[in-house]
C-alpha positions in Angstrom: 95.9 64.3 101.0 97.0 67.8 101.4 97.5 68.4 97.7 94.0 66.8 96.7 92.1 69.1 99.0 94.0 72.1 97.4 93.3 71.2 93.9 89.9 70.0 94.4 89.5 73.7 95.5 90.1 75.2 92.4 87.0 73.3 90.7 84.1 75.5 90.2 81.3 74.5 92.9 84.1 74.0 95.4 85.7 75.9 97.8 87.4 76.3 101.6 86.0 76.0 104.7 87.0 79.2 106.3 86.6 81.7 102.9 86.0 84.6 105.0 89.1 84.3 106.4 91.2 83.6 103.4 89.5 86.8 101.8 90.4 88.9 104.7 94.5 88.4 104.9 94.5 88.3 100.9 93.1 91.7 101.6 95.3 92.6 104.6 98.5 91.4 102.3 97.0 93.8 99.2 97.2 96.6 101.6 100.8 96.0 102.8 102.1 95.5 99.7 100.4 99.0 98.4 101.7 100.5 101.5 104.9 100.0 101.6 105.0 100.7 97.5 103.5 103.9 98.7 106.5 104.1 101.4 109.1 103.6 99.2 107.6 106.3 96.4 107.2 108.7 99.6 111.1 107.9 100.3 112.5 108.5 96.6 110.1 111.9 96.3 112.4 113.2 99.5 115.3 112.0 98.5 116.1 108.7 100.3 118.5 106.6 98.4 118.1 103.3 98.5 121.6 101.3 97.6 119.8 99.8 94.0 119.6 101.1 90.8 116.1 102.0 89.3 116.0 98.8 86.8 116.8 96.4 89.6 113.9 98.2 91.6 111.5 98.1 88.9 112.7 94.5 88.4 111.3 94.1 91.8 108.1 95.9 91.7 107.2 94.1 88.4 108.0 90.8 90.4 106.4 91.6 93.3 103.4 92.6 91.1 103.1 89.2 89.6 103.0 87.5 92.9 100.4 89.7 94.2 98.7 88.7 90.8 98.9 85.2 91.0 98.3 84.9 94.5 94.5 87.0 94.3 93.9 84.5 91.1 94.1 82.1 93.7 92.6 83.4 96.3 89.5 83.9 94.3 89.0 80.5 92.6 89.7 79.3 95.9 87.2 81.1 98.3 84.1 81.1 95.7 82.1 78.2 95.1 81.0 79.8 92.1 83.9 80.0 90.0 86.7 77.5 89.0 87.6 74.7 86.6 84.6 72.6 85.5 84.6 69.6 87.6 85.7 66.3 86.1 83.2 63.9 84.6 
């Protein structure tokens, strides 16, 4: 029943109960993740190695990246009643 809920929450005119809370940690993880990006650029600019080479971090970042992507896609269908897919007929 889970699952049903979830998807029904993608169709437009839908959306969870407690939006305001789902905004706020998708908000809360944005700022993590753009912190510690901001850490780790910090850290290379003084010199900190880290024991990974440059394409295996940017292999990371660009993962990371996507996740944060998809995840906010979500998060927006999601907690707005007023967007999503057309509902079925």
């Amino acid at each position: 029943m889970k699952i049903a809920d979830f998807i029904a929450a993608f169709r437009s005119g839908a959306e969870v109960a407690n939006a305001a809370t789902w905004k706020n940690r998708t908000l809360a993880v944005n700022a993590i993740v753009a912190l510690l990006s901001a850490l780790l650029a910090i850290a290379a600019a003084i010199g900190y190695r880290l024991d990974v080479t440059r394409e295996e971090l940017e292999a990371l970042a660009a993962g990371l990246a996507a996740l944060v992507a998809i995840g906010n896609s979500i998060m927006h269908i999601v907690t707005s009643a007023r967007v999503g897919l057309p509902s079925p007929k």
